[in-house]
C-alpha positions as CSV (number, residue, x, y, z in Angstrom):
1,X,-2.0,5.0,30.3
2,X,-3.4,5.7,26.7
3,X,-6.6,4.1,26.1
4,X,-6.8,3.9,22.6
5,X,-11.1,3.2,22.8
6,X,-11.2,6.2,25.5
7,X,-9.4,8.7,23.6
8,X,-11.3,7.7,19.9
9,X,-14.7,9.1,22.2
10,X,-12.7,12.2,22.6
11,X,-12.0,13.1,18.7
12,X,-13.6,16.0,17.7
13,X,-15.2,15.9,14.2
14,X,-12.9,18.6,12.3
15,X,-10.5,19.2,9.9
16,X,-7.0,18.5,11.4
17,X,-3.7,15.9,11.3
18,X,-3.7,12.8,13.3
19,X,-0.2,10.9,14.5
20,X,0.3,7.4,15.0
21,X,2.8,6.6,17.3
22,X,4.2,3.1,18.3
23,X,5.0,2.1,22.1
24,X,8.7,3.7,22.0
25,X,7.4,6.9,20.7
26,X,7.7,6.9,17.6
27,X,5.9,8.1,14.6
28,X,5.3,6.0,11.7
29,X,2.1,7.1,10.3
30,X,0.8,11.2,9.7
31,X,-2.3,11.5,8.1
32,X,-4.9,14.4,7.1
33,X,-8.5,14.5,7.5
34,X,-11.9,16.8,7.2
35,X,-13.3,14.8,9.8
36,X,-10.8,13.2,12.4
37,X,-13.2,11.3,14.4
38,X,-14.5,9.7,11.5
39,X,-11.2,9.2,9.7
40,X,-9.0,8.1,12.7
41,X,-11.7,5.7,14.3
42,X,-11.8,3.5,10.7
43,X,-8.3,2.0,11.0
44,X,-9.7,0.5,14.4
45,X,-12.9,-0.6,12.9
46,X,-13.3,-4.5,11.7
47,X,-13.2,-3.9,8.4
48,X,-11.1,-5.2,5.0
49,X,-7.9,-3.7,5.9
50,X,-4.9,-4.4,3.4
51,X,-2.2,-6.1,5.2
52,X,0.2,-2.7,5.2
53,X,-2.8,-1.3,7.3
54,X,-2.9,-4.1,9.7
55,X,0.5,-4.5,10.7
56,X,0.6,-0.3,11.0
57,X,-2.3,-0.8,13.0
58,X,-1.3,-3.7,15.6
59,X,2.2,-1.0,16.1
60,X,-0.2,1.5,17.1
61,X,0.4,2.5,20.7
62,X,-1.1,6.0,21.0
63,X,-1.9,9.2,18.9
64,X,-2.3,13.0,18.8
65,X,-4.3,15.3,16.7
66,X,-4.0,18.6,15.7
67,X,-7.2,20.6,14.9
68,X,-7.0,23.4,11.8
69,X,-9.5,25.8,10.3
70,X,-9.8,23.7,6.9
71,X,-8.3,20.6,4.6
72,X,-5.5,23.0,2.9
73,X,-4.4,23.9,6.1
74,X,-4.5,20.0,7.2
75,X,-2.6,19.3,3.9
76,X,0.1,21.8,4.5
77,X,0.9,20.2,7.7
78,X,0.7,16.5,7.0
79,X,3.6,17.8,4.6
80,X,5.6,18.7,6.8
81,X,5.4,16.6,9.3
82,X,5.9,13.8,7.1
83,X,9.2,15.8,5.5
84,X,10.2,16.1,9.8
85,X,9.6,12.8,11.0
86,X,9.6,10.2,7.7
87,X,7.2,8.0,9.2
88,X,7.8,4.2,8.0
89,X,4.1,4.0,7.0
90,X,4.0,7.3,4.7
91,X,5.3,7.6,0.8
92,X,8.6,8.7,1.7
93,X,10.7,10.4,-1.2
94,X,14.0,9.7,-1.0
95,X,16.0,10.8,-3.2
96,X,17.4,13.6,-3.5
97,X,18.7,14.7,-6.7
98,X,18.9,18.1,-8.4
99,X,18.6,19.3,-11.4
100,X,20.3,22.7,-12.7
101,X,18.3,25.8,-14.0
102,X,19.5,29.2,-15.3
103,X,19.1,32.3,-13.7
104,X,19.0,35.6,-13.9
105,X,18.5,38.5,-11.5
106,X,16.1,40.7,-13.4
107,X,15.4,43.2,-9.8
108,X,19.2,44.1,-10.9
109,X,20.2,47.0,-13.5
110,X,22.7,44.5,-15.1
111,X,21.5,41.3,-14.6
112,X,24.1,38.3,-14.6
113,X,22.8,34.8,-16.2
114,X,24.4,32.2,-13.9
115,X,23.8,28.3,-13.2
116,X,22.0,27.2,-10.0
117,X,20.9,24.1,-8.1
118,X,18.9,26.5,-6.0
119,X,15.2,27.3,-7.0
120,X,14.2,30.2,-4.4
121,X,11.5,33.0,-4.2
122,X,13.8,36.1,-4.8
123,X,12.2,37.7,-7.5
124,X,15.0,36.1,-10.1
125,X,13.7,34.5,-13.0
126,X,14.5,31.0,-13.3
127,X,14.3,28.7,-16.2
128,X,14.4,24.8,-16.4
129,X,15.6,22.4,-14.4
130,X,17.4,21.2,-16.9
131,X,17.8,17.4,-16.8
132,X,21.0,17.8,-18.9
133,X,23.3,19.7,-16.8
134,X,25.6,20.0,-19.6
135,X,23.1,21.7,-21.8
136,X,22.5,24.4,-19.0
137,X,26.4,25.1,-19.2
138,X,26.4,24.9,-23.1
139,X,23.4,27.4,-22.9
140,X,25.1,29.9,-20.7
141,X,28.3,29.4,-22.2
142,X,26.7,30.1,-25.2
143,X,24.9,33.3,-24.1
144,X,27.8,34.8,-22.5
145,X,29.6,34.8,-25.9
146,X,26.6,36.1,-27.9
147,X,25.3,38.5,-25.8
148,X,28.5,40.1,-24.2
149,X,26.7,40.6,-20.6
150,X,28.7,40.7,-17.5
151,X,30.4,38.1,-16.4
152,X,31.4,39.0,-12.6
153,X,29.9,37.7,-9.8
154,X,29.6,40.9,-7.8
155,X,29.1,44.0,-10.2
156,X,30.5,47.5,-8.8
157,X,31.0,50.5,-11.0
158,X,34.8,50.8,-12.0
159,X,36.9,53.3,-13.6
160,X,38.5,50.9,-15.8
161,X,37.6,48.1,-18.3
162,X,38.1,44.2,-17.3
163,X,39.4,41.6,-19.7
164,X,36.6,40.8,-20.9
165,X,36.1,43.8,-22.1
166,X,39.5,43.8,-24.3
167,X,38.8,40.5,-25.5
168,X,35.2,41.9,-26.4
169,X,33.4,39.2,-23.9
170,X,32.0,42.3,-22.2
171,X,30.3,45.5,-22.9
172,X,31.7,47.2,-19.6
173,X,28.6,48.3,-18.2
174,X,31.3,48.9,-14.7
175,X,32.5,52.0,-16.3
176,X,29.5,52.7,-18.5
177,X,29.9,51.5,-22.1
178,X,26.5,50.7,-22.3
179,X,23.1,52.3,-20.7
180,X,20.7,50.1,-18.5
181,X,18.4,50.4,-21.4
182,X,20.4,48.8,-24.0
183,X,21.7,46.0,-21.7
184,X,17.8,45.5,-21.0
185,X,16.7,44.9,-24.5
186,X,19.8,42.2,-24.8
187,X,18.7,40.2,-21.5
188,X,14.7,40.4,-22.6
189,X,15.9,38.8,-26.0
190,X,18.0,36.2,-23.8
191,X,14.8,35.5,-22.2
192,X,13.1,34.9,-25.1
193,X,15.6,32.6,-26.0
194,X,15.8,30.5,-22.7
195,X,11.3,31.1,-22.9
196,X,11.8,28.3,-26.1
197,X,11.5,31.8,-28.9
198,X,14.1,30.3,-30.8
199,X,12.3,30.8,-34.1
200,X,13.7,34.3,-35.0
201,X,17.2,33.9,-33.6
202,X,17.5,31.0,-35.4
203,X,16.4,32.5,-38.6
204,X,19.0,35.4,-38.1
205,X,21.6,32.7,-36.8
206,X,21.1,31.3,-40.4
207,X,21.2,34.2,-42.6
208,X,24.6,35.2,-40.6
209,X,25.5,31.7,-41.3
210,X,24.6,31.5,-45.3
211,X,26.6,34.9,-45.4
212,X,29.7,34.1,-43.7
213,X,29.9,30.7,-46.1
214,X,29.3,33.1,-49.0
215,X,32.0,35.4,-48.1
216,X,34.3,32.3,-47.4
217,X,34.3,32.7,-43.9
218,X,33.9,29.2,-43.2
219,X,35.4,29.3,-39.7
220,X,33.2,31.9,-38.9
221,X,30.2,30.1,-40.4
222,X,31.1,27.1,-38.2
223,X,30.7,28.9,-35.2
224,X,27.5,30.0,-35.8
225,X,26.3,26.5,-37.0
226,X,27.1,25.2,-33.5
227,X,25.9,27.7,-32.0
228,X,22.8,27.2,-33.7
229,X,23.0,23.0,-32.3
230,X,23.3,24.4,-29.2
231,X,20.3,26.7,-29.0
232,X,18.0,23.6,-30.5
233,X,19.8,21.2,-27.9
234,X,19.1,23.4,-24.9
235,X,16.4,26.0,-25.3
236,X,13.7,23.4,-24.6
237,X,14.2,21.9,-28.5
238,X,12.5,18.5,-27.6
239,X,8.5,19.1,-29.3
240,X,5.6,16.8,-27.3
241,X,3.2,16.1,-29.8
242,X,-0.8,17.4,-29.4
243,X,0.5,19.4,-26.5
244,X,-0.3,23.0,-26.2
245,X,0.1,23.6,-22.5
246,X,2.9,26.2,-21.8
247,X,3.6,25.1,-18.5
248,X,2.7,21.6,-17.4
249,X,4.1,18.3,-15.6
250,X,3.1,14.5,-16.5
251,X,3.5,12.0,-14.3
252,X,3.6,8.4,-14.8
253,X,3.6,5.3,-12.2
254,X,4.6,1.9,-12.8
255,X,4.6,-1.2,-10.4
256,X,5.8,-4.6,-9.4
257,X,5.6,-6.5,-6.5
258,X,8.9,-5.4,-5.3
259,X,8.7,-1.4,-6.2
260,X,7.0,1.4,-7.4
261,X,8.6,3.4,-10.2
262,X,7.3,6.9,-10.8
263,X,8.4,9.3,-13.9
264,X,7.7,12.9,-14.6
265,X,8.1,14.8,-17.5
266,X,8.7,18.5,-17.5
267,X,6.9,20.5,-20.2
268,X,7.4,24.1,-21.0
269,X,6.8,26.3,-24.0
270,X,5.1,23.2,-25.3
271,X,8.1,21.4,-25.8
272,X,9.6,18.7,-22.9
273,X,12.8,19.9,-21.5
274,X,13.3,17.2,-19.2
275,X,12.5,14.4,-16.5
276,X,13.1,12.5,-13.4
277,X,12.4,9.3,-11.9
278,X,11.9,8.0,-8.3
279,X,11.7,4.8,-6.6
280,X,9.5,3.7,-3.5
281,X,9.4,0.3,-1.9
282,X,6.7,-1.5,0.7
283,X,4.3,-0.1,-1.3
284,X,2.1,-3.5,-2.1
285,X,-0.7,-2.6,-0.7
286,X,-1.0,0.8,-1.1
287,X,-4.0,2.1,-3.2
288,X,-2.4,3.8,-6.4
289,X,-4.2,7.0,-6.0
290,X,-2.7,7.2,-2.5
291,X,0.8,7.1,-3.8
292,X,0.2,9.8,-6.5
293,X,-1.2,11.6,-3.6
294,X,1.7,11.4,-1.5
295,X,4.0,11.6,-4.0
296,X,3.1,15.3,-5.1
297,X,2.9,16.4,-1.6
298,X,6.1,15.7,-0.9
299,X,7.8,16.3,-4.4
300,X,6.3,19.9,-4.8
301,X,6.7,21.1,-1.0
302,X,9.9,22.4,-1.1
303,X,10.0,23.2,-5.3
304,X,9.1,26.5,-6.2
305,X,8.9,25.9,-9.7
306,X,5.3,25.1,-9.6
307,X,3.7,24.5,-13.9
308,X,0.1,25.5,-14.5
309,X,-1.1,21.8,-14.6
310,X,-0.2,18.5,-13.2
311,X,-1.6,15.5,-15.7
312,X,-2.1,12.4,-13.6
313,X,-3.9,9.1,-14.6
314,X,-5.8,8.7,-11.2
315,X,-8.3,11.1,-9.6
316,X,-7.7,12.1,-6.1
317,X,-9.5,11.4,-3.1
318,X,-7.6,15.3,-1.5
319,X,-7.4,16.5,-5.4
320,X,-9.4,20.1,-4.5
321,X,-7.0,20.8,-1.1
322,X,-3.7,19.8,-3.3
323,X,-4.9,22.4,-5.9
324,X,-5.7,25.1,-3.5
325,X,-2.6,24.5,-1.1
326,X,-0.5,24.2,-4.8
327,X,-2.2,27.8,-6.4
328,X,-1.3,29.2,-2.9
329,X,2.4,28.3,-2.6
330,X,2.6,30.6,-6.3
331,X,1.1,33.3,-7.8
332,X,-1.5,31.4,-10.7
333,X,-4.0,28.9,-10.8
334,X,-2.7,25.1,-10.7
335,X,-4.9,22.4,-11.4
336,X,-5.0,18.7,-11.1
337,X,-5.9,16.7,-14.6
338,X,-6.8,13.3,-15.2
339,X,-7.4,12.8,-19.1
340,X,-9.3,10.8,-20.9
341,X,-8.7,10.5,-24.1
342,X,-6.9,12.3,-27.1
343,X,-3.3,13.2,-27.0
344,X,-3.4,14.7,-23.6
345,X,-4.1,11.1,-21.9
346,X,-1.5,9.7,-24.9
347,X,0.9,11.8,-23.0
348,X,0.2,10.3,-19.7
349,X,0.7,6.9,-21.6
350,X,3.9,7.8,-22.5
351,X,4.8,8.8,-18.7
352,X,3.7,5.8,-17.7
353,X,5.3,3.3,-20.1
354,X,8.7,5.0,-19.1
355,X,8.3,4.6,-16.0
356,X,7.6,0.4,-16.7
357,X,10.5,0.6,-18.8
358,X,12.7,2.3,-16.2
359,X,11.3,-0.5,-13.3
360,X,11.5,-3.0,-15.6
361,X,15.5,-2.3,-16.5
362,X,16.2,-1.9,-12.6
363,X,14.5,-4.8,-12.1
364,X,16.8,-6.5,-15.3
365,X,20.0,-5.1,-13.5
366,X,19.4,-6.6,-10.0
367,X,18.2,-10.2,-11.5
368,X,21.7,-10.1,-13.7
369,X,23.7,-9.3,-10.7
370,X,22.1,-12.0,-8.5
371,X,22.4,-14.2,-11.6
372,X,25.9,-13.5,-11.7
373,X,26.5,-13.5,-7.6
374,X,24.9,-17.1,-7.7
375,X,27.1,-18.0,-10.4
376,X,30.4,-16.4,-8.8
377,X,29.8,-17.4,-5.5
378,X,29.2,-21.0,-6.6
379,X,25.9,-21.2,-4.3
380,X,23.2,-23.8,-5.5
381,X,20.1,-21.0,-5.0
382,X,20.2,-17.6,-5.8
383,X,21.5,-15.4,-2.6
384,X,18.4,-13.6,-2.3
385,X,19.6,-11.9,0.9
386,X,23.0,-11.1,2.2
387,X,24.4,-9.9,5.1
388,X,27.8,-8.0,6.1
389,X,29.0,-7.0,9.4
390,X,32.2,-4.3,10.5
391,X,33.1,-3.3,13.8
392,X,34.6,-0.4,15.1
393,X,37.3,1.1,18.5
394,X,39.5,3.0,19.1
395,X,42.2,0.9,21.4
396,X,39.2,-1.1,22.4
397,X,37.1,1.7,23.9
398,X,33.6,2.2,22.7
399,X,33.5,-0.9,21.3
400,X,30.9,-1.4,18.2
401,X,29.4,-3.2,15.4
402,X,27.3,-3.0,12.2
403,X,25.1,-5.4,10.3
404,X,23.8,-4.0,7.1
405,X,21.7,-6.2,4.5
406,X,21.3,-6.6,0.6
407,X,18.1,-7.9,-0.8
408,X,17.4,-8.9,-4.0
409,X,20.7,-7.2,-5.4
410,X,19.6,-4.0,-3.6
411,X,21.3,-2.4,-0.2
412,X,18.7,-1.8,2.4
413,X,20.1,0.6,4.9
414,X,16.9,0.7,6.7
415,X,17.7,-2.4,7.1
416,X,20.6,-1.9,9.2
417,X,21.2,-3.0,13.1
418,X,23.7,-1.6,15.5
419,X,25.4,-3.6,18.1
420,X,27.6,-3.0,21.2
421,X,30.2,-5.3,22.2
422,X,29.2,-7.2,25.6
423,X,31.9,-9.7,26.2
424,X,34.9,-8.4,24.2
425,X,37.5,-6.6,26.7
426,X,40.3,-5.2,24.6
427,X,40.7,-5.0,20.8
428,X,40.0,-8.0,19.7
429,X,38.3,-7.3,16.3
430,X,37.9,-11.2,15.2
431,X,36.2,-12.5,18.7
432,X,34.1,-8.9,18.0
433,X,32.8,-10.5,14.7
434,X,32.1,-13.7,16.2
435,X,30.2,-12.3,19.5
436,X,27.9,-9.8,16.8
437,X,27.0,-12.4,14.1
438,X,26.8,-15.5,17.1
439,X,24.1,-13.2,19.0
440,X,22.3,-12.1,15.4
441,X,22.0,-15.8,14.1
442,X,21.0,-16.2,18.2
443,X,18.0,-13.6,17.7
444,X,16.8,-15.7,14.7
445,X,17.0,-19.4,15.9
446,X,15.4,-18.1,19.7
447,X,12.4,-16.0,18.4
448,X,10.9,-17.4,15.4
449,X,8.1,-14.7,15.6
450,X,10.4,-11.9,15.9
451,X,10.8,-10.4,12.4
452,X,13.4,-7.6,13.9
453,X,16.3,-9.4,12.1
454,X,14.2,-11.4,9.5
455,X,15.2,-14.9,7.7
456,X,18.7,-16.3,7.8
457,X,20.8,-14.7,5.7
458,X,22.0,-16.9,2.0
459,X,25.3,-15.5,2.9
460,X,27.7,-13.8,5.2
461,X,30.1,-10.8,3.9
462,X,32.9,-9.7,6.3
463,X,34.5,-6.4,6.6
464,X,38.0,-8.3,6.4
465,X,40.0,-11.3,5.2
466,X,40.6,-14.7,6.4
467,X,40.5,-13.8,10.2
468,X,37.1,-12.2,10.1
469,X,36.0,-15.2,8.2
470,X,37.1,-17.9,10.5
471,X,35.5,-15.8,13.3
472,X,32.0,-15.5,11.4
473,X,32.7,-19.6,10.9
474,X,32.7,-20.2,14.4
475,X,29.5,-18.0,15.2
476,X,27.9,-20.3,12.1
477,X,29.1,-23.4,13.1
478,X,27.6,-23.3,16.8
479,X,23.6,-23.3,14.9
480,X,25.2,-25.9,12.3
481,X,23.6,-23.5,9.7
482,X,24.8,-23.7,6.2
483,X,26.0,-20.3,5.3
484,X,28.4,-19.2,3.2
485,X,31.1,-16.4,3.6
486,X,33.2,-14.2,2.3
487,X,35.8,-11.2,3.0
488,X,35.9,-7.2,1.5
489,X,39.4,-6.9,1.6
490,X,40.8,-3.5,1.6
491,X,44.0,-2.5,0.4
492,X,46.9,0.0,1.9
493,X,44.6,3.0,1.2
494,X,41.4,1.4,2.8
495,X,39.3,0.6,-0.7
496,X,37.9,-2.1,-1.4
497,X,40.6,-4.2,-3.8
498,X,38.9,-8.1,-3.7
499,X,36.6,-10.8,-2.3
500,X,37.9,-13.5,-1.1
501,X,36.2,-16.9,-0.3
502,X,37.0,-19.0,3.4
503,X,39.8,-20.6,1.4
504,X,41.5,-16.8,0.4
505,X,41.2,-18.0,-3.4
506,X,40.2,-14.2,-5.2
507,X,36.7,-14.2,-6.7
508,X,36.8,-12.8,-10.4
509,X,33.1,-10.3,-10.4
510,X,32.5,-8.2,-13.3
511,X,33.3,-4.2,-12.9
512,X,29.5,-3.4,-12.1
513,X,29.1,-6.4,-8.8
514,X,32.4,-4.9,-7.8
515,X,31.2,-1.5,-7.4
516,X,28.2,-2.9,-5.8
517,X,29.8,-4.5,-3.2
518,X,32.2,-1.5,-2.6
519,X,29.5,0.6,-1.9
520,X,28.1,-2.2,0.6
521,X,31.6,-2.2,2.5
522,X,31.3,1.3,2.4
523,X,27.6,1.4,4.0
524,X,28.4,-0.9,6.8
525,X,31.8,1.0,7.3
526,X,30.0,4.2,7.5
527,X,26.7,2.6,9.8
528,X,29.7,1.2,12.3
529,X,31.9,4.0,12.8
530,X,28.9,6.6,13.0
531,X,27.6,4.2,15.6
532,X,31.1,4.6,17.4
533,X,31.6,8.2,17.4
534,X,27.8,8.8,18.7
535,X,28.5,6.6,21.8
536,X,32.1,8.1,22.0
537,X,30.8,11.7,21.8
538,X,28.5,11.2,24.4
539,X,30.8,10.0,26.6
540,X,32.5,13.1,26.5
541,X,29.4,15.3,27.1
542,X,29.0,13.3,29.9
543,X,31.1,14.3,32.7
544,X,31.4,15.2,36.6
545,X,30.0,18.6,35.7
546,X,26.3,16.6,35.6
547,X,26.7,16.0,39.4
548,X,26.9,19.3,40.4
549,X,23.5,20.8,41.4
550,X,23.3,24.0,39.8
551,X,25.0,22.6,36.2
552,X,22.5,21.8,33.6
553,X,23.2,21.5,30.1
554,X,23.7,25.3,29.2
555,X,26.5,26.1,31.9
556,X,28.2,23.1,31.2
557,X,28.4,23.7,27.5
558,X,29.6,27.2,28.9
559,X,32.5,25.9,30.9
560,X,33.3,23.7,28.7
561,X,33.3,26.2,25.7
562,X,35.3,28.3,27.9
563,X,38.5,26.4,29.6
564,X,38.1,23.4,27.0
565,X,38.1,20.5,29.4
566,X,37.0,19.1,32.3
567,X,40.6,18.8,33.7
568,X,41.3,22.8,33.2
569,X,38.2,23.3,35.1
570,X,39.1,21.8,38.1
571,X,42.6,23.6,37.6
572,X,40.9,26.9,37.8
573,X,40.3,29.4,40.5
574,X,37.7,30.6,41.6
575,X,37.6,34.3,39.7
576,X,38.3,32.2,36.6
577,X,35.0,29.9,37.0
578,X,32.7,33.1,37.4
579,X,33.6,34.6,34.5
580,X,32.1,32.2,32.4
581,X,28.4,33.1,31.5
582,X,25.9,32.3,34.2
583,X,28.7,31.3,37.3
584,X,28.0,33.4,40.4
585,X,30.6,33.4,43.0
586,X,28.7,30.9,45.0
587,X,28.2,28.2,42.2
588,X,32.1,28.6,41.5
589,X,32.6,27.6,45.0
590,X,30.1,25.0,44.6
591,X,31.9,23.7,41.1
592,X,35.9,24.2,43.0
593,X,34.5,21.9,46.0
594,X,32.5,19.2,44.1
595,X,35.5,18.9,41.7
């Protein structure tokens, strides 16, 4: 048994990664420290702890600890152990969102410029992301038809021209129409262009210009004005005032008490291409330097794309081993800055005041769509939580529910609870619903103190009309709670087409609520029937091959792989059965007899 006084004794006092686990296992807290006695021992100490700490704390069960030679190394790995495992008590990044940047393969002798959601070390140079992905095509577009380069994926010398060639979109280096040195000097110049050097192409864009329009050529002249829009809307156009950085990031946090906004700008060549915004919750009473903290850890540990300086209101308590672990993942120096006055912290400002205006519009959106849920649904209070439930079979095997909840105008699918049908035998989809929401109203009323399932729902959503309604009725009506409900319906092609109240009148919702609460039929259809096809998988792998000494889980996938089922196993003779990888004669025997 893990004795949690015993084992602090035991720390050693070096640099390393602790793990807090809970009593089923699980991680939900990775941390770093130069000194792990000292660091792991202070969450047991009596000390003011924030209340995040001291509910982390009581879940404790046991730990581990991994030793390493210094704080980089400690840093590196509390990254990725918090990308592994997303423990509940970390800054978890969730979303996942790409941008687009421009490539191009200069290791080749005729590089290709190409658009890519991919941002790996290969030597390629890479250039954005761009937070427009139409400007990135515009861009290339554009290049493709200035420049003449190649335009085929795989480039092979030919003995004849492509159409690109004929319709002068190409120079034909396949067949040699142009030397490697020539085609350089015209991808160096597109660099130039995509490094934010628009000055001097712009000029001779403009002289082209004024002489086409001279010579009449107003068609002509046209094209080259757009062309000219283009370059200044996607080479990096967008100036940042007092900024002379080449290659820097801002970010920006803003809070509530529901959420944490954070914003980053992009900056490169001086001028801001582009930015991105992320959204953490249960985040109260976390310090806001620890959130920055965690935040770049996890942003910059799989982006290659790494500026020169990262300009961040708060100082740091692990700002040195972020730096170091940061320079080391590139080839240059990256540093950590907190300004303090001037234009530089103006810019941080800004950052920041977008992120409060992007938290503070969220936050607009969810209070308009409870306003107008309240309203629509004709409840006297605003339904600050809702719950909806599906269930899923297949000819009433592997029968299986889904509760999945919406707070505050905003799905919370960790929020979600699976359920197996106890008392159901056959398919019998409405007494299903009534069994699932009877024993989750059940879990409520019997254990005040258990917050597994939280308050009572303001309202019940069905996956179904008036049948799954009545049933969800019943299961209220046996607490004499005052709920209210409603049915998703779905139409022939399973989308969602209405909502319907417990007298089938059709609630009128505005085109954003709608979408809303398709995607929450969609969540709780997709939590149910993932639920259904893991127990129903599992079945299968388990079979009367596991009670046949001899048959672990390799040979078993190797029969199976092999004669496809269970039943053409037992069919087989006893030659067959020992031609599958790792049956002997004797274990064939063994697998004939036992089956």
């Amino acid at each position: 048994m893990f004795n949690i006084e015993e084992e602090l004794k035991k720390l050693p006092k070096l640099p390393g990664v602790y793990i807090m686990k809970d009593k089923d296992d699980n991680i939900i807290y990775v941390g770093k420290a130069i000194n792990l006695k000292n660091r792991v021992s202070s969450y047991f100490r009596k000390t003011n702890k924030t209340d995040r700490i001291l509910k982390m704390v009581s879940l404790i069960d046991h730990f581990e600890y991994i030793v390493v030679s210094n704080e980089a190394e400690a840093l590196i790995l509390e990254c990725n152990l918090i990308k592994k495992n997303r423990p509940k008590y970390n800054v978890l990044l969730k979303d996942d969102k790409t941008y687009p940047y421009i490539k191009i393969d200069v290791k080749s002798d005729f590089p290709n410029v190409v658009i890519t959601r991919r941002y790996i070390n290969d030597g390629s140079k890479y250039f954005g992301p761009y937070a427009n992905p139409g400007s990135a095509k515009e861009m290339v577009d554009f290049i493709k038809q200035k420049y003449k380069i190649r335009q085929c994926k795989n480039f092979k010398s030919n003995t004849r021209e492509c159409l690109n060639y004929h319709i002068k979109r190409c120079l034909a280096p396949c067949t040699g129409k142009i030397s490697k040195e020539d085609y350089r000097k015209q991808i160096n110049e597109i660099i130039d262009l995509l490094d934010g050097k628009t000055d001097k192409i712009l000029k001779d864009l403009e002289k082209q210009m004024q002489e086409n329009s001279k010579n009449l050529n107003f068609e002509e002249a046209a094209y080259i004005r757009d062309r000219m829009i283009a370059i200044k809307t996607a080479s990096q156009e967008q100036k940042v005032s007092n900024i002379s950085e080449n290659n820097i990031d801002v970010i920006g946090m803003a809070r509530s008490d529901m959420e944490v906004c954070i914003e980053i700008f992009f900056v490169r060549g001086s001028k801001m291409i582009g930015r991105e915004h992320y959204f953490f919750d249960n985040l109260k009473d976390m310090e806001n330097s620890e959130i920055i903290s965690g935040f770049i850890k996890q942003y910059y540990i799989d982006n290659l794309n790494i500026p020169n300086k990262i300009m961040i209101r708060e100082e740091l308590e692990d700002e040195d081993a972020i730096e170091k672990w940061l320079s080391s993942k590139t080839n240059h120096k990256v540093i950590l800055y907190n300004p303090k006055k001037g234009g530089k912290l103006r810019f941080v400002e800004m950052a920041e005041k977008n992120s409060k205006v992007t938290l503070d519009n969220k936050e607009k959106n969810q209070n308009l769509i409870l306003l107008e849920l309240k309203e629509k649904l004709n409840m006297e209070k605003l339904p600050r939580k809702i719950e909806t439930y599906d269930i899923s079979n297949i000819s009433g095997e592997f029968m299986v529910a889904a509760m999945c909840v919406m707070e505050d105008g905003v799905i919370k699918k960790n929020l979600s609870r699976r359920f197996k049908i106890k008392t159901i035998l056959g398919q019998d989809d409405p007494k299903c619903m009534e069994e699932v929401v009877t024993r989750r109203l059940a879990h409520s009323v019997e254990n005040e103190n258990d917050k597994g399932f939280g308050k009572i729902p303001d309202a019940i959503f069905t996956d179904g009309g008036i049948t799954q309604i009545r049933a969800v009725r019943r299961a209220i009506d046996k607490y004499g709670m005052n709920i209210k409900i409603f049915g998703m319906v779905k139409n022939d092609k399973h989308q969602t087409s209405m909502l319907i109240d417990e007298n089938r009148n059709e609630i009128e919702i505005s085109e954003n609520l709608f979408n809303l609460i398709t995607q929450f039929q969609n969540v709780v259809h997709d939590t149910a029937i993932t639920y259904h096809r893991k127990l129903r998988d599992k079945s299968l792998t388990n079979s009367e091959l596991d009670n046949i000494k001899g048959i672990g889980e390799t040979k078993k996938k190797e029969l199976l792989k092999y004669f496809g089922s269970v039943e053409k196993i037992k069919n087989a003779k006893i030659e067959e059965l020992s031609k599958v990888k790792g049956i002997n004669i004797k274990l064939a025997e063994e697998i004939k007899k036992r089956l």
